[in-house]
VOGU-184274 format. One line per field, with one value per atom (N, C-alpha, C, O): residue in three letters; atom name; x, y, z. Coordinates in steps of 0.2 Angstrom, whole numbers, plus 5000, padded with zeros to 4 digits. Example, Ala and Ser with C-alpha at 12.3 -4.5 7.8 and 13.67 -1.06 7.14 Angstrom:
REM residues 2
rest (ALA,ALA,ALA,ALA,SER,SER,SER,SER) $
atom (N,CA,C,O,N,CA,C,O) $
east (5066,5062,5066,5071,5064,5068,5064,5067) $
north (4972,4978,4984,4983,4989,4995,5000,5006) $
up (5039,5039,5039,5042,5035,5036,5039,5040) $
***
This chain:
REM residues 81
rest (UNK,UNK,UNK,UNK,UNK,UNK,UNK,UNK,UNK,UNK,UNK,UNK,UNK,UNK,UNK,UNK,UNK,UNK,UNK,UNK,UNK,UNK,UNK,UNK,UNK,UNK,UNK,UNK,UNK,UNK,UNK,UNK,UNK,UNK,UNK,UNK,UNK,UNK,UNK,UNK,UNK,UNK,UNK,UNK,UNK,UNK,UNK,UNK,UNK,UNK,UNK,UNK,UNK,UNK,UNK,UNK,UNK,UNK,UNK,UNK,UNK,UNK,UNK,UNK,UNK,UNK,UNK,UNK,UNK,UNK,UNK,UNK,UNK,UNK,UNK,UNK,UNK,UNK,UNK,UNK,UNK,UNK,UNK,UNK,UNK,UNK,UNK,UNK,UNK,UNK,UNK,UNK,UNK,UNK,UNK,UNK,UNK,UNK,UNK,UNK,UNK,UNK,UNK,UNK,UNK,UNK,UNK,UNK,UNK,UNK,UNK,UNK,UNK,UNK,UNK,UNK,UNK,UNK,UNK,UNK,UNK,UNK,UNK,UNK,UNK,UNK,UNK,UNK,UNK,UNK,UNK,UNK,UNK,UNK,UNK,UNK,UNK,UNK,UNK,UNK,UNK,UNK,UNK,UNK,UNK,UNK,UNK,UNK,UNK,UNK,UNK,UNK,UNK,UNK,UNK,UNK,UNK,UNK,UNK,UNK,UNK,UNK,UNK,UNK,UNK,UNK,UNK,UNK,UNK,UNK,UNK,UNK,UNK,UNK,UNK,UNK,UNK,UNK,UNK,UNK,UNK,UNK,UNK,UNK,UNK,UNK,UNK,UNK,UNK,UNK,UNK,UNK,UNK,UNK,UNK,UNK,UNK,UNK,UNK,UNK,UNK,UNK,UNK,UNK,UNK,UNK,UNK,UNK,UNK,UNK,UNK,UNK,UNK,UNK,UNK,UNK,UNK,UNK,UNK,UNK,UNK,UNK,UNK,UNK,UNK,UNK,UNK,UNK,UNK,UNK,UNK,UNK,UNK,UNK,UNK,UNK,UNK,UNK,UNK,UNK,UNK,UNK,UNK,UNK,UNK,UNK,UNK,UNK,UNK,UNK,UNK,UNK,UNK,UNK,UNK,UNK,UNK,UNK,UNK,UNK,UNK,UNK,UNK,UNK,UNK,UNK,UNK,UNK,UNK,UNK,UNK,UNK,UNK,UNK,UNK,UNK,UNK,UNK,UNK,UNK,UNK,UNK,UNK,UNK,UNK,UNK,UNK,UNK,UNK,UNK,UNK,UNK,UNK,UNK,UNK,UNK,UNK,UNK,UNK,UNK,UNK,UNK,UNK,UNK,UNK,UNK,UNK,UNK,UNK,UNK,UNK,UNK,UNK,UNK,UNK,UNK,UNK,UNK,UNK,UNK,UNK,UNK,UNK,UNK) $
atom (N,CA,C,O,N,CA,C,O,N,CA,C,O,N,CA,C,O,N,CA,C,O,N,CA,C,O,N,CA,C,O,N,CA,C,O,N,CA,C,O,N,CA,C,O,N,CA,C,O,N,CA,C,O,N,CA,C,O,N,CA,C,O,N,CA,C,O,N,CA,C,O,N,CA,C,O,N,CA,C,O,N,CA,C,O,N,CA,C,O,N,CA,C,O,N,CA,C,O,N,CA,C,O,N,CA,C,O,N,CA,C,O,N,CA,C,O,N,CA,C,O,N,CA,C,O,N,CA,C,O,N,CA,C,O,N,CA,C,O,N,CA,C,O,N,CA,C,O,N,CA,C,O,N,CA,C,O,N,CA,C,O,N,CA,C,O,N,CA,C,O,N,CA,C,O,N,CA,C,O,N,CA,C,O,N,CA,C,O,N,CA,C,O,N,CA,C,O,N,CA,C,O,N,CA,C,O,N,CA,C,O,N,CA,C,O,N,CA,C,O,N,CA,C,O,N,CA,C,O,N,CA,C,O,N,CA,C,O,N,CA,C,O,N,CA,C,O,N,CA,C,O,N,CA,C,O,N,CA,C,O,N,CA,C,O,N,CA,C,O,N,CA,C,O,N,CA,C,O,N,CA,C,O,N,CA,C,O,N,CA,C,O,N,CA,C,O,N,CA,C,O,N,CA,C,O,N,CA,C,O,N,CA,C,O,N,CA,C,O,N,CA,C,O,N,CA,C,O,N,CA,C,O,N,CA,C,O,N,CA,C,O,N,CA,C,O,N,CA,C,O,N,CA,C,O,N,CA,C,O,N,CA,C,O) $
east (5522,5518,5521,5526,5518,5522,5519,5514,5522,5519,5510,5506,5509,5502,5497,5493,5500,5497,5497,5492,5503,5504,5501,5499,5500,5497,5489,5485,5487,5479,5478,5473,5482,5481,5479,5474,5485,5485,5478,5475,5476,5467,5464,5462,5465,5459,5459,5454,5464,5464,5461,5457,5465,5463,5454,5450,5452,5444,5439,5433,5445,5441,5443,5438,5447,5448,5440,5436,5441,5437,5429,5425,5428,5420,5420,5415,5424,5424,5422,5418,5426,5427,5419,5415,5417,5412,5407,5403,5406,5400,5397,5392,5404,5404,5401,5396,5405,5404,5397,5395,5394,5385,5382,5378,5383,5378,5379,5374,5385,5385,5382,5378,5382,5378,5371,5367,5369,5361,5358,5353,5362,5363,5361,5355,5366,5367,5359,5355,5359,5352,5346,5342,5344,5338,5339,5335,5344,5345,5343,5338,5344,5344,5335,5332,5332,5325,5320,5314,5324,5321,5320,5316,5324,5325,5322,5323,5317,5312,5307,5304,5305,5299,5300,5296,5306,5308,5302,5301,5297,5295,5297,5298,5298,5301,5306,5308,5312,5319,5320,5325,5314,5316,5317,5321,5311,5315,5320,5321,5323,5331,5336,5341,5333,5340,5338,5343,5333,5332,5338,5343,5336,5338,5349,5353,5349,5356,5361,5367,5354,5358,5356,5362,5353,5351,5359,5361,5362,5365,5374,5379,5372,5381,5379,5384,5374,5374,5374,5379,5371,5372,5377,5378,5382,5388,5394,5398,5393,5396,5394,5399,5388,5387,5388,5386,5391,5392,5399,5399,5404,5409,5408,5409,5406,5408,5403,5406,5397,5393,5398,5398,5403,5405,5409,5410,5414,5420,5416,5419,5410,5409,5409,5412,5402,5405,5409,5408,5417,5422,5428,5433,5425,5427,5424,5428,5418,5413,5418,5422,5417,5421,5428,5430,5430,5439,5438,5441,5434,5437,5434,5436,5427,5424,5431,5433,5436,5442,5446,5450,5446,5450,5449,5452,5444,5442,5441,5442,5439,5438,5444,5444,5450,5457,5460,5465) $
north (5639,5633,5627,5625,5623,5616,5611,5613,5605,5600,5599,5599,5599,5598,5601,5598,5608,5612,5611,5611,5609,5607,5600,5600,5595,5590,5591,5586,5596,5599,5600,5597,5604,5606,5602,5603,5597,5592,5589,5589,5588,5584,5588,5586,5592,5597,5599,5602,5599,5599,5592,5591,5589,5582,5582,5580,5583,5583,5589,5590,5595,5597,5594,5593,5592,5586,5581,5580,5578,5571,5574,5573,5578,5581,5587,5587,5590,5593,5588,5589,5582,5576,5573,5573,5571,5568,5571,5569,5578,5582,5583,5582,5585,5585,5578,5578,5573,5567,5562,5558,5565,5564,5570,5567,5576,5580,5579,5580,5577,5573,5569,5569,5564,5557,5558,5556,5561,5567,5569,5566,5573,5577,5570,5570,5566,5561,5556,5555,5553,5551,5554,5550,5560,5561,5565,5567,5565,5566,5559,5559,5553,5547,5547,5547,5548,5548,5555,5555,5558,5566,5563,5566,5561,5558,5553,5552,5548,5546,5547,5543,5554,5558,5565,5570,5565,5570,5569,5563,5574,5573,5576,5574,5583,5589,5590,5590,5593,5593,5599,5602,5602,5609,5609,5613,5601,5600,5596,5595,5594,5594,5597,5596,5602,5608,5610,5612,5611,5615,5610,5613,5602,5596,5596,5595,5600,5601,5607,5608,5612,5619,5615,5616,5614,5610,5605,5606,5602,5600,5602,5600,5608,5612,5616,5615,5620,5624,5620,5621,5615,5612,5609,5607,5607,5604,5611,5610,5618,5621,5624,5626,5625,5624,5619,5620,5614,5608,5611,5610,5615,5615,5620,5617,5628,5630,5628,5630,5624,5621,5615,5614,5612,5609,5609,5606,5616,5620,5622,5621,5624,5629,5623,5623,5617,5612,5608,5603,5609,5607,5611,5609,5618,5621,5621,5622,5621,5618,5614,5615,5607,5602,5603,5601,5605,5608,5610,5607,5616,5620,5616,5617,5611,5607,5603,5603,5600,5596,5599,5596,5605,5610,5610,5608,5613,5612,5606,5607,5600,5594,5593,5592,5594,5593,5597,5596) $
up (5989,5987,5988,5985,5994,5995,5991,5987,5991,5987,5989,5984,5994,5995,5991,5988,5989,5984,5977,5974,5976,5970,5967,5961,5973,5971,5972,5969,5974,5977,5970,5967,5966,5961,5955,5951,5953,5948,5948,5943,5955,5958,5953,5947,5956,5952,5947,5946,5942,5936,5932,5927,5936,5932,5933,5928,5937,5940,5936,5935,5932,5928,5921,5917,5919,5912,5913,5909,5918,5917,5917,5913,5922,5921,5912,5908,5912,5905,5899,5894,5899,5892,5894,5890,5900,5901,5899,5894,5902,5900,5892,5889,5889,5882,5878,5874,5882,5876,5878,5874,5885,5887,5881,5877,5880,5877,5872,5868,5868,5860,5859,5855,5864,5862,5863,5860,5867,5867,5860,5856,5859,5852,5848,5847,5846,5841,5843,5838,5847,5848,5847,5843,5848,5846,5838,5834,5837,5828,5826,5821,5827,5825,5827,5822,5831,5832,5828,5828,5826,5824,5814,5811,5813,5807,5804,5798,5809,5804,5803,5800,5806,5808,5803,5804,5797,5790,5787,5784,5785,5779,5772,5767,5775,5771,5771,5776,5765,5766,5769,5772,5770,5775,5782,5785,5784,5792,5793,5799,5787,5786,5787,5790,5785,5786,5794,5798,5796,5802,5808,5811,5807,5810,5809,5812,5802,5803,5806,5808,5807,5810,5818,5821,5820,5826,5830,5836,5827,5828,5828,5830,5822,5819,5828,5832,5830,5835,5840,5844,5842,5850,5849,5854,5844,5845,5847,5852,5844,5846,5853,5857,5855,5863,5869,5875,5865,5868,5874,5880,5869,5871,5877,5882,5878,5882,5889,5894,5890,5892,5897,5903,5892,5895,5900,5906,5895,5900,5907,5912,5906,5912,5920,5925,5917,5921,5922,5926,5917,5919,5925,5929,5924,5930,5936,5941,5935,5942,5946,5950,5942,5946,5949,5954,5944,5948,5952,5957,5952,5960,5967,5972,5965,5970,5971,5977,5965,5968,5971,5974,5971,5974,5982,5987,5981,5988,5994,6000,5990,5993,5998,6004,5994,5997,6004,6006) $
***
């Protein structure tokens, strides 16, 4: 492994860091939006709770969703190089 590699690599680490953080904290702020719009349109405290399992679950699909397009991008940084 020479430097070129090495440095190809950081690329592309970094390029999956910055698309992983972005994707995540786009699909929160999605998430968080239409909670804020879904919520004045509550009549029932039952489509309360629906509105909170709603957001406990896309928060945690938030994550691997992310991950998956923060590998995407890596290896396109990978390659680019």
């Amino acid at each position: 492994m020479n430097e070129d590699d090495g440095e190809s690599m950081i690329k592309a680490f970094s390029a999956f860091l910055l698309t992983t953080i972005i994707s995540f904290v786009v699909m929160i702020g999605a998430l968080l939006i239409w909670v804020a719009i879904q919520k004045n349109h509550i009549a029932d405290p039952s489509d309360a709770d629906g509105l909170g399992f709603a957001v406990a679950y896309g928060g945690i699909a938030a994550v691997p969703i992310s991950l998956a397009i923060g590998i995407f991008g890596g290896i396109i940084g990978y390659l680019r190089n």
